[in-house]
C-alpha positions, -999 to 999 in steps of 0.1 A, spaced: 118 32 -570 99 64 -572 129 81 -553 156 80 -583 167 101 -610 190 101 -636 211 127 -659 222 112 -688 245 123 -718 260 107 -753 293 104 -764 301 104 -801 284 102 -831 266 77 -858 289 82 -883 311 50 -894 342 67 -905 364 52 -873 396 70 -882 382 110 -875 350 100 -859 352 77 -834 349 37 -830 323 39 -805 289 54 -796 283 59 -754 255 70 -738 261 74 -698 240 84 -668 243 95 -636 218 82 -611 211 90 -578 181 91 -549 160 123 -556 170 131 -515 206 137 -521 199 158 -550 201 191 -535 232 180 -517 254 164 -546 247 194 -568 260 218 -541 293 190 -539 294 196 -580 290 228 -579 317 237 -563 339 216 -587 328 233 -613 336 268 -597 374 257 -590 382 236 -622 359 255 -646 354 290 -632 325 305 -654 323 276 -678 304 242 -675 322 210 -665 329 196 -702 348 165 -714 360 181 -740 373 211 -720 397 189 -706 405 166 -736 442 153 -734 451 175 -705 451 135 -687 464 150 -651 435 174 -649 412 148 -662 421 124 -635 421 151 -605 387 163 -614 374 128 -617 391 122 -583 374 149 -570 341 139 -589 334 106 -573 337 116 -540 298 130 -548 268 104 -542 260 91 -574 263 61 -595 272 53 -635 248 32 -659 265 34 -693 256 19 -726 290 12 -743 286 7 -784 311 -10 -807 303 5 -841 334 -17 -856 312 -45 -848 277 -34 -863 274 -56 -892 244 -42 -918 242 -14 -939 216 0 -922 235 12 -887 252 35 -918 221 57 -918 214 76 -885 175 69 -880 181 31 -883 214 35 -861 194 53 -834 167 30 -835 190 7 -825 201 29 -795 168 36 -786 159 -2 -780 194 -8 -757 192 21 -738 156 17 -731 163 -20 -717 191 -9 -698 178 20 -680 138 22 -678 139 -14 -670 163 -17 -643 144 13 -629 105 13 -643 96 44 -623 131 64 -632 130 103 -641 150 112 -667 168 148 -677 185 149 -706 204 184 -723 178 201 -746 202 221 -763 232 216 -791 233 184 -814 217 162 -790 200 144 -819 195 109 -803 184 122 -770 154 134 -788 151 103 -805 154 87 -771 125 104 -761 100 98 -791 111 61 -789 98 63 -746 68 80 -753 58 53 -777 69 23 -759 65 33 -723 39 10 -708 15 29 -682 5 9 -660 44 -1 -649 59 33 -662 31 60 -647 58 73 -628 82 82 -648 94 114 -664 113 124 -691 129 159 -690 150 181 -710 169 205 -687 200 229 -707 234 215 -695 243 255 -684 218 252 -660 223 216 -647 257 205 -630 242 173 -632 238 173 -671 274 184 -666 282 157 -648 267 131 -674 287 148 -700 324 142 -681 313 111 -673 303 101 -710 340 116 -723 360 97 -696 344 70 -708 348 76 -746 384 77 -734 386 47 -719 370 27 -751 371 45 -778 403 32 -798 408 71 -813 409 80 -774 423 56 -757 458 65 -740 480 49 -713 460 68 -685 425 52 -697 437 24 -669 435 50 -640 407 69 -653 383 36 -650 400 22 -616 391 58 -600 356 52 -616 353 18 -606 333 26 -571 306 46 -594 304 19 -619 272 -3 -611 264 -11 -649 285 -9 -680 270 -31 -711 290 -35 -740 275 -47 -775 276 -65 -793 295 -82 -767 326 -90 -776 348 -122 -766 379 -113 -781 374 -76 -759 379 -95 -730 405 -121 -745 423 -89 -752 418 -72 -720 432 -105 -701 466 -107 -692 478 -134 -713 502 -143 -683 483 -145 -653 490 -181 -638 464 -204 -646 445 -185 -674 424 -210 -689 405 -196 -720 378 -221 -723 369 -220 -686 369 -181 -690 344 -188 -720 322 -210 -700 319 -187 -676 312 -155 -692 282 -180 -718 266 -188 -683 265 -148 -673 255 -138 -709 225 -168 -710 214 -161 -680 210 -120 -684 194 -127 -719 169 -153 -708 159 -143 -668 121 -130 -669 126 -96 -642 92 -96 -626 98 -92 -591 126 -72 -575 148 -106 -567 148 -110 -605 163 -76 -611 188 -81 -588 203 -115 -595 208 -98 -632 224 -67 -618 246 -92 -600 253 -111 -631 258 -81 -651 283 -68 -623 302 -100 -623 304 -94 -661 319 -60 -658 345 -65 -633 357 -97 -653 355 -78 -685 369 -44 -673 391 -50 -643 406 -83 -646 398 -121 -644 416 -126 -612 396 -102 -597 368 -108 -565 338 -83 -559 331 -84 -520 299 -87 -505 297 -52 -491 307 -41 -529 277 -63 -549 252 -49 -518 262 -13 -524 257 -15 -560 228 -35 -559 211 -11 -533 208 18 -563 172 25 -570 161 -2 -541 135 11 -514 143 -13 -486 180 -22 -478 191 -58 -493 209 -73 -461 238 -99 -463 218 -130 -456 194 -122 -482 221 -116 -509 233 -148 -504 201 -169 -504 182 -147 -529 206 -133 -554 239 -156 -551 223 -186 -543 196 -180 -571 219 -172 -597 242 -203 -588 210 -223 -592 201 -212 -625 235 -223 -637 259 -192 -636 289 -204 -632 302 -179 -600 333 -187 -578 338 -178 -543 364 -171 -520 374 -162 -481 402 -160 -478 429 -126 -479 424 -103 -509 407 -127 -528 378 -124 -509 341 -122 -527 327 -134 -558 337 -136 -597 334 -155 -627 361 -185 -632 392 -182 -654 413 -210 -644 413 -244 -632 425 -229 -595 393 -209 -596 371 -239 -598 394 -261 -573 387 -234 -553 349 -233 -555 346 -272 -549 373 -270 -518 349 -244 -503 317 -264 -510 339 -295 -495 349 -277 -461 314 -267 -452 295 -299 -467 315 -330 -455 316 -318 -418 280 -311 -417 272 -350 -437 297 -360 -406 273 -345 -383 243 -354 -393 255 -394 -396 267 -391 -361 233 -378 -348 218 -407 -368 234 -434 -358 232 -419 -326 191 -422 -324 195 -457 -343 213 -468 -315 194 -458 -285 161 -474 -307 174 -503 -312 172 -492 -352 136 -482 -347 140 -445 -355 162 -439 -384 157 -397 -387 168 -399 -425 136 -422 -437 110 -394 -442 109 -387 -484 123 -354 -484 156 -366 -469 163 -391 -496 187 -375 -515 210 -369 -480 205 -406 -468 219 -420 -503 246 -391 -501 256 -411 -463 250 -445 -477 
């Protein structure tokens, strides 16, 4: 992972009065391989010539102008890139002490630090240097003293001024759109279109405290089938399994990318929504050094996950074709009817061939009497 680096910028402020400044606090980067660097910045670049002119791509340059917002970002994630975000709630920060601004980005520190340096140990950072970037700076006290050497010697933390950087630039749009999107003193009717043109970029948006009712909210009420409780069960499987999974080996990190990716689609884009294959593997293949190929995917990240109890629905058929969470009885029926059309034939098979060899012994070879087939010979009996 020596090869990535990230630009990252905030959006909003600590302060807790929601009506002027803002109901939540984001921080989002931009992360790409170090070798198309050189490339995406040209790509920016000349974004920034043609929508800005002399000035730096800013969020708040744009503000409500919601056309030009959504033509920029159109043009935006054409670029190589992809979005890690930290998305706060401040409405749901219970304690006095998020009220004062060290204790507030303490708090910060510790989520974005789990988020980001973790997912990618050996990450280099940039950051703006300039204006009231007071939590960046916080940010980087908080990784000097925390950062562990002998699984972070290869990362760096930079500060770089946003005039100089279309990258830092980039954060910063980034970081408004999504302020615009969430942010309930932003939010507008085009916040929808801004995060479905996004939605390619998005490997990683995580929300806290997480918030149940957020997606209750964000369901539609009337899509056939919607089953609350399943939709619980589903997401306290994801959410267990993210908050308890050990990530020491590269298969670890993965399987909770994947989980956190179910997560964010089911949150952000709908329950009745499927993530293809080819989808989960480009996301997942951000920050890896070799390429993560189908079959692996589904033994060592899918199968895994399924096996630690994350509750994960498939389907093949048509455009509900991939993987999500389940939100309705259907979703489940569907699961077992899958597992049914592959499972039952092969049981078939394998008692054919059986009886079969039983047969041309005499009954002195029954294939299914070694131990390790125990559990499929009382499945036949």
């Amino acid at each position: 992972m020596k090869n990535i680096i990230a630009f990252a910028d905030e959006y909003g402020n600590n302060s807790f009065e929601f009506g002027t400044q803002g109901t939540h606090f984001i921080v989002a980067s931009v992360i790409l391989k170090k070798e198309k660097l050189a490339e995406t910045e040209r790509y920016i670049e000349d974004i920034r010539k043609r929508h800005f002119q002399t000035g730096e791509i800013k969020s708040r340059k744009v503000g409500d102008q919601h056309n030009r917002r959504l033509k920029i970002l159109q043009e935006l994630v054409q670029a190589d890139f992809s979005i890690y975000a930290v998305v706060v709630n401040k409405r749901k920060l219970v304690g006095e002490g998020f009220k004062h601004k060290p204790s507030f980005y303490k708090f910060l520190n510790g989520l974005v630090y789990k988020e980001l340096f973790k997912t990618f140990p050996e990450l280099d950072l940039v950051v703006d240097e300039h204006g009231d970037n007071d939590f960046m700076r916080q940010f980087k006290r908080y990784v000097q003293r925390y950062h562990q050497p002998n699984l972070f010697s290869g990362s760096e933390f930079q500060f770089a001024g946003s005039a100089d950087s279309v990258m830092i630039q980039l954060a910063d749009f980034v970081a408004g759109t999504l302020g615009r999107c969430f942010d309930e003193t932003r939010i507008s009717p085009e916040s929808e279109q801004f995060l479905k043109v996004l939605e390619p970029k998005i490997t990683s948006l995580n929300f806290f405290p997480y918030d149940h009712q957020h997606l209750l909210q964000a369901t539609d009420q009337q899509e056939e089938g919607f089953d609350e409780d399943i939709a619980q069960i589903g997401v306290n499987s994801a959410l267990y399994f993210i908050d308890n999974k050990k990530v020491l080996t590269q298969d670890d990190a993965d399987q909770v990318n994947c989980v956190k990716l179910m997560l964010l689609y089911f949150n952000t884009y709908g329950t009745t929504r499927y993530i293809t294959t080819r989808q989960l593997i480009q996301h997942l293949q951000v920050g890896r050094e070799e390429i993560l190929s189908e079959h692996n995917f589904r033994t060592k990240v899918i199968g895994k996950i399924r096996d630690a109890g994350v509750l994960i629905v498939s389907s093949s058929a048509g455009e509900h074709k991939g993987y999500k969470l389940p939100a309705s009885l259907q979703d489940l029926y569907k699961f077992v009817s899958h597992g049914n059309s592959v499972i039952m034939p092969m049981l078939h098979r394998i008692q054919v061939f059986r009886d079969k060899i039983k047969l041309a012994t005499l009954n002195e070879v029954d294939i299914l009497n070694k131990d390790e087939f125990r559990g499929l010979k009382e499945l036949l009996a």
